[in-house]
C-alpha positions in Angstrom: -3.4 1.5 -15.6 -1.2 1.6 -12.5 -0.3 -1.3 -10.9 -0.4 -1.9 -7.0 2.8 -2.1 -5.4 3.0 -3.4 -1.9 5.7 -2.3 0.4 8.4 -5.3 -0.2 7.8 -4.5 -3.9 8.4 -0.9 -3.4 11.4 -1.9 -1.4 12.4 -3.8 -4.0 12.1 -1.6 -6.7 13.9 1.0 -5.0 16.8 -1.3 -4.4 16.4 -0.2 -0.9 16.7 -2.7 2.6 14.4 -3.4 4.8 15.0 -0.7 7.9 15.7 2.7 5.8 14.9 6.4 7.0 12.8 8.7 5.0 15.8 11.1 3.8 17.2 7.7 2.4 14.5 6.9 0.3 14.3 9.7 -1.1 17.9 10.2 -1.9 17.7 6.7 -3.8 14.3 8.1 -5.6 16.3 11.2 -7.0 19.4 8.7 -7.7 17.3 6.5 -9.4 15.3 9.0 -11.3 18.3 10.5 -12.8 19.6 7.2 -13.9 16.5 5.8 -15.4 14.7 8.7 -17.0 13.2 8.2 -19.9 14.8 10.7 -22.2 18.2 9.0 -21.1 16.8 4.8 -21.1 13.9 5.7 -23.6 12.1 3.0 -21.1 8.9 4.8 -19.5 8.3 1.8 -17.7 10.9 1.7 -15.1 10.2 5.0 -14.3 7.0 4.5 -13.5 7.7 1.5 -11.5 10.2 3.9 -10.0 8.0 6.7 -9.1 5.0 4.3 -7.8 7.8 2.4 -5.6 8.4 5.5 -4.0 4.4 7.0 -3.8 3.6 3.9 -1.3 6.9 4.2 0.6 6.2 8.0 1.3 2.7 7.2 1.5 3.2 5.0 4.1 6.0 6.9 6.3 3.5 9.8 6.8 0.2 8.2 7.3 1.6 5.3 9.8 0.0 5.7 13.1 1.3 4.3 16.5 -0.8 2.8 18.9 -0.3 3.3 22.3 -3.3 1.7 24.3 -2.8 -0.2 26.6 -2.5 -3.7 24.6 0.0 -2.8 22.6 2.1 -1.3 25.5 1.3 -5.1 27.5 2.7 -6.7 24.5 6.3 -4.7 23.9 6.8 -4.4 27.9 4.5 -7.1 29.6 6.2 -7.0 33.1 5.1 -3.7 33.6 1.9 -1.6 34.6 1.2 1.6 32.0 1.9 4.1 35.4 5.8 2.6 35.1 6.2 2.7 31.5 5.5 6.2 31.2 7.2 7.5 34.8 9.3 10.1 34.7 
C-alpha cells in the first residue's frame, strides 16, 4: 500500500529546499535513484519513498493553476485597478 506524501514530505525526502525549479528536482530524483537503488542498498523502501517523493512534486509542478481574477490580483497589488496592472 502506498503511503500519502504531502509536499513538505516530498521535499523532504528528496533532500530538496523549499523554492526549487523543476529540472532540479529531477536532477536530485536521478541522483538519488542511482544512489539508493535497490540492487545496490538491497532497501526497496527508500526507493519507493524516493520515487513517491518525486510523483507529488511533478504532480504538482504540472497541474498547479494560477488564478488571475480579479481578487487575487487586489491582493498581490492592492493600490492598483486591473486596467494598470496589465497596461502595456
Amino acid at each position: 500500500m502506498e503511503q500519502e506524501i504531502d509536499i513538505a514530505r516530498a521535499l523532504e525526502i528528496l533532500e530538496l529546499p523549499r523554492f526549487i525549479t523543476k529540472e532540479e528536482i529531477k536532477k536530485r530524483y536521478k541522483e538519488l535513484v542511482k544512489k539508493h537503488h535497490p540492487d545496490i542498498t538491497k532497501d526497496s523502501y527508500k526507493i519507493n519513498q524516493i520515487i513517491a517523493a518525486y510523483r507529488v512534486l511533478m504532480d504538482y509542478i504540472d497541474n498547479f493553476r494560477y488564478s488571475f481574477d480579479e481578487d487575487e490580483i487586489s491582493k498581490q497589488i492592492p493600490n492598483m485597478t486591473h486596467n494598470q496592472k496589465f497596461r502595456f
